[in-house]
C-alpha positions in Angstrom: 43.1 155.7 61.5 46.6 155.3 60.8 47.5 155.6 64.7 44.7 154.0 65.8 46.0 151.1 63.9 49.6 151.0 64.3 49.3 151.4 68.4 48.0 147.8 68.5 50.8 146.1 66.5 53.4 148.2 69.0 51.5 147.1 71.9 51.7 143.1 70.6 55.6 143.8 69.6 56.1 145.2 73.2 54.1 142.6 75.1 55.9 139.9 72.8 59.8 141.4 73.2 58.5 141.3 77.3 57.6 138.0 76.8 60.7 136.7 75.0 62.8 138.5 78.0 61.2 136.3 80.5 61.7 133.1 78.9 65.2 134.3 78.0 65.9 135.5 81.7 64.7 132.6 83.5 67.0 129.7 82.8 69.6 131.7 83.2 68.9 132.6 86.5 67.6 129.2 86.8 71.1 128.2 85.6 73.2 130.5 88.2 71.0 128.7 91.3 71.9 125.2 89.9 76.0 126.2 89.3 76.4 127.9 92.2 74.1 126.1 94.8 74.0 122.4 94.0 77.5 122.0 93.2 78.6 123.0 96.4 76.7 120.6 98.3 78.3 117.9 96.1 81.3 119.2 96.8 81.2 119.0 100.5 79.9 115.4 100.6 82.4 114.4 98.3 85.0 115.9 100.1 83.9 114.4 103.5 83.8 111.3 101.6 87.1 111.6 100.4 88.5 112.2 104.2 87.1 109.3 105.6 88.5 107.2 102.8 91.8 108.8 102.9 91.9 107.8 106.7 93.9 104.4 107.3 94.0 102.8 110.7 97.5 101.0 110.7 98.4 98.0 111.9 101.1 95.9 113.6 101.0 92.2 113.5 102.9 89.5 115.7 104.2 87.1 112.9 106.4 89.9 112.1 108.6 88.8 114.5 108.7 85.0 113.1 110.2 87.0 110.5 112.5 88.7 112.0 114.1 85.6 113.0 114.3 84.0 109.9 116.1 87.0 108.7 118.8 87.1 111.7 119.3 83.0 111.5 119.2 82.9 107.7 121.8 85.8 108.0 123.7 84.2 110.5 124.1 80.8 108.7 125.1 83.0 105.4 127.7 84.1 106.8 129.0 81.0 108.1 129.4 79.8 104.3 131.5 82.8 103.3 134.1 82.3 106.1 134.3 78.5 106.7 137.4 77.4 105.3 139.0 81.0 106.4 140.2 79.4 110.0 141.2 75.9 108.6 142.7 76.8 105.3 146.1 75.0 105.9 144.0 71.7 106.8 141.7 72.1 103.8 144.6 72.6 101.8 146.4 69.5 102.8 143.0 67.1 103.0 142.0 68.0 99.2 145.6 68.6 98.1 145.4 72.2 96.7 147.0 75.3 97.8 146.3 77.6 100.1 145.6 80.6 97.2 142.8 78.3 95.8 141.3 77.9 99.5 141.6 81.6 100.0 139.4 81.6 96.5 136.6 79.6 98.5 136.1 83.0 100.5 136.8 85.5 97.7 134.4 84.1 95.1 131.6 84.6 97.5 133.3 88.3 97.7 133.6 88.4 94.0 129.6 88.0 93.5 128.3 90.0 96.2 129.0 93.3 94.9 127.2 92.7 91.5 124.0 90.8 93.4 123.8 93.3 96.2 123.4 96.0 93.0 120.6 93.4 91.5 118.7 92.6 95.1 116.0 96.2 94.6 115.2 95.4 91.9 114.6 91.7 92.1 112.5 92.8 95.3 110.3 95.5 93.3 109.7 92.8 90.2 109.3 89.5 92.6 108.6 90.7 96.0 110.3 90.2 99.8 108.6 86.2 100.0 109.7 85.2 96.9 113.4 86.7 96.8 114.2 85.0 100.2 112.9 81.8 98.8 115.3 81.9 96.3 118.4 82.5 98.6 117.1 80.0 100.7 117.0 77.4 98.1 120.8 78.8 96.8 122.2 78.3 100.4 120.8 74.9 100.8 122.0 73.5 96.7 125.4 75.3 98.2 125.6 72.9 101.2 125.1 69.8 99.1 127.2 70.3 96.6 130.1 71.4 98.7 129.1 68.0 100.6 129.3 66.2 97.5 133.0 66.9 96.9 133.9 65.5 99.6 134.1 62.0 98.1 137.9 60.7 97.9 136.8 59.2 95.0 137.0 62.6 93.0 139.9 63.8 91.6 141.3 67.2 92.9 140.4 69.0 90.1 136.5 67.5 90.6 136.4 67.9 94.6 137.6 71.4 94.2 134.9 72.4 91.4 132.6 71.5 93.5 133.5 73.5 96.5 133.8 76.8 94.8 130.6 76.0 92.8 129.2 75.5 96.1 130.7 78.5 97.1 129.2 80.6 94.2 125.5 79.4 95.2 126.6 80.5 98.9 127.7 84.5 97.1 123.8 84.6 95.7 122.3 84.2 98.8 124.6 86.1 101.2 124.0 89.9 99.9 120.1 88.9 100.2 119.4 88.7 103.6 121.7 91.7 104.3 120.4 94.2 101.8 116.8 93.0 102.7 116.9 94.5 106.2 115.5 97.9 105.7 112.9 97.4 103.5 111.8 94.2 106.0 112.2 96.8 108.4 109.5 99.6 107.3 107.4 96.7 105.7 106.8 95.1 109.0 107.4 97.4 111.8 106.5 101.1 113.4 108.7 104.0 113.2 109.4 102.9 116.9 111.6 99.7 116.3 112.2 100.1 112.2 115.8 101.2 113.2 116.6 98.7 115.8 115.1 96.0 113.7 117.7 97.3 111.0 120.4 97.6 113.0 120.1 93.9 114.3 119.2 92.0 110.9 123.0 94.0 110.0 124.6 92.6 113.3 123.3 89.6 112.4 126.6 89.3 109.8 128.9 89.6 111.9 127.7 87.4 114.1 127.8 84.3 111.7 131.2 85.1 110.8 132.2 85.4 114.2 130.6 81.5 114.6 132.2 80.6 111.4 135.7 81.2 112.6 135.2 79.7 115.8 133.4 76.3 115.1 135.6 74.5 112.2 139.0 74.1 114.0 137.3 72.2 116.9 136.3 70.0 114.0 137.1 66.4 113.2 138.2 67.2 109.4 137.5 69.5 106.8 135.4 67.0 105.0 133.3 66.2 108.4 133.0 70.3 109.2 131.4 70.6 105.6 128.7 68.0 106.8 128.1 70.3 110.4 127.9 72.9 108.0 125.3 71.3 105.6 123.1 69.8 108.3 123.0 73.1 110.0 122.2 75.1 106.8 119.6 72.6 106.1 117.8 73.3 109.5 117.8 76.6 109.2 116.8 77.4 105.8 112.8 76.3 106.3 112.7 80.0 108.7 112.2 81.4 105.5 108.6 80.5 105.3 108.3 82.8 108.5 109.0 85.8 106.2 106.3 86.9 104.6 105.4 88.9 102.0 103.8 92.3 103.5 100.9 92.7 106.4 97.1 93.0 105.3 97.5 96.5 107.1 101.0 98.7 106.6 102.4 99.7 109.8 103.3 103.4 109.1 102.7 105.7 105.8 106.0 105.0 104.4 105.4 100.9 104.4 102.1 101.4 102.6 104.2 103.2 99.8 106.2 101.7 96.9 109.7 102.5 96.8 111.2 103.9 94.0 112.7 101.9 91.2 116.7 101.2 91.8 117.4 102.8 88.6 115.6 106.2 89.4 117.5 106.1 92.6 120.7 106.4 90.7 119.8 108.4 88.2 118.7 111.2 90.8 122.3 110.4 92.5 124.3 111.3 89.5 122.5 114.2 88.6 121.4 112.2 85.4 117.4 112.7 85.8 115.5 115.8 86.8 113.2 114.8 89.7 111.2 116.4 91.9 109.2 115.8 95.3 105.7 116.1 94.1 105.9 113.3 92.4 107.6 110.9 95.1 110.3 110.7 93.4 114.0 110.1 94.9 115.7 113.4 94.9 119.4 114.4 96.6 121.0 117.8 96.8 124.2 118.7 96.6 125.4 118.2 100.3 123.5 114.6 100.1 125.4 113.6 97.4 129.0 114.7 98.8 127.6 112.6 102.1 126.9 109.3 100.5 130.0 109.8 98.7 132.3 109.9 101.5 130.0 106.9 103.4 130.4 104.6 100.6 134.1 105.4 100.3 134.8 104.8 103.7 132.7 101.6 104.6 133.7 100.1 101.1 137.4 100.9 102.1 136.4 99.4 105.8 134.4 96.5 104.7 137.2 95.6 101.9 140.0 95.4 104.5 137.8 93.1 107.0 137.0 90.5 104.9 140.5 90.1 103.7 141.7 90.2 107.1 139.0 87.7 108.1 139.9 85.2 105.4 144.1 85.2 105.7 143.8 85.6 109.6 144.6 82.2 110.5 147.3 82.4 107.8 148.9 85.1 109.5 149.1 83.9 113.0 149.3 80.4 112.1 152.9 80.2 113.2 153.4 82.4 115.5 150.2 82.3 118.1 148.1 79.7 117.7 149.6 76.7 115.6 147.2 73.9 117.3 143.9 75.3 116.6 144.7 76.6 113.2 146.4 73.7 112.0 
């Protein structure tokens, strides 16, 4: 009796352990399909997803050469304020009755604040933007020419007429390093990797070039007081070209213009060895022989630069007596 009765029970405990292994086995197999099988397709829509979103038809647009001749005239007629008493110092310093040391100061001031600005211009571009930066040189070049204008009066004293031309002057130094240091980042905003370095390379000849006009344009000049009215009228026309610069295109030319450049400060930092950066994360990094490299170019074109503009402003000075009295004078 005893086995009869104890086979059923271990016949119930078998079928019910069998049981218990089927519904235990199931969802986990059920689990393996769903982890191994479904995920996967997700995966591979997601990921063809992902490459047609990550493909960007760029773009080039014609305004950007409106631009690009704001930038060369508004460079152009920057210049010009820097160096316009340089070739008629001796006449300025007769027709205001000052000396020629304070005339050569009209020039140097706008030297004397385009070092500090020109180290201010990134990161006035990364907080306000290309439009809005050029709008403000603009406006600086054009209060420069007035108030320069407005000390021309013989009503002023000499002390008055002359604050006003070097305050002029100082507005003019604001505006100058702008349209300069603006070039390459105009450059790979606007254009392809086909023309970004020629567009570069003639927003910086553009420089030269209004200094060059700036020497030649004064001594054939009534006055000095009449050659700051050329120069304001001719500021004044040229300064609405900066509308034609724009901020950035609805579509970036190249990879590199659709990307933010680093802040000026990380730039420096990686320079001097005072930051650890790295690639991955896009930020600036220079080795050694880099650093040696900019070294020697900044050196060099500071040394070069520095010994051009003080030639440019005491050349008429110097050769006053000796080649060419009647134009100087």
């Amino acid at each position: 009796m005893s086995a009869r009765s104890s086979s059923p029970g271990q016949e119930k405990s078998k079928a019910r352990s069998n049981l218990a292994n089927l519904v235990t086995v199931e969802p986990v197999v059920e689990k393996k399909a769903e982890q191994v099988l479904v995920p996967l397709s997700n995966n591979l829509n997601a990921l063809k997803s992902d490459q047609e979103s990550s493909m960007i038809v760029y773009r080039l647009y014609r305004r950007r050469w409106l631009g690009l001749v704001g930038m060369v005239v508004l460079n152009i007629v920057a210049a010009m304020n820097w160096i316009w008493f340089s070739p008629i110092a001796k006449s300025t310093a007769d027709d205001f009755h000052i000396s020629l040391p304070q005339v050569n100061w009209l020039s140097q001031v706008v030297n004397l604040i385009y070092l500090p600005m020109a180290l201010a211009i990134p990161s006035m571009i990364q907080r306000f933007g290309i439009r809005k930066t050029c709008l403000t040189a603009g406006a600086c070049l054009l209060i420069a020419s007035w108030i320069r204008y407005a000390g021309v009066s013989r009503s002023l004293s000499t002390n008055g007429a002359y604050a006003l031309l070097i305050l002029g002057q100082i507005f003019a130094g604001f505006a100058q390093p702008v349209f300069q240091v603006l070039g390459p980042k105009f450059s790979e905003t606007w254009f392809d990797l086909k023309a970004r370095t020629t567009v570069t390379m003639i927003i910086a000849v553009a420089n030269p070039i209004g200094s060059a006009i700036g020497q030649l344009i004064p001594p054939f000049l009534d006055s000095p007081r009449s050659s700051l009215l050329v120069l304001g009228v001719a500021t004044t026309a040229s300064v609405g070209l900066v509308l034609f610069i724009q901020e950035a295109p609805p579509t970036p030319p190249t990879f590199a213009g659709s990307r933010p450049s680093p802040p000026f400060t990380d730039t420096m930092a990686a320079l001097f060895g005072r930051q650890k950066l790295s690639e991955d994360d896009g930020s600036p990094t220079f080795s050694k022989t880099e650093k040696i490299d900019f070294a020697i170019i900044a050196t060099v074109f500071g040394v070069l630069v520095g010994a051009i503009s003080s030639f440019s402003i005491l050349i008429s000075q110097i050769v006053r007596f000796f080649l060419y009295p009647v134009i100087c004078d």
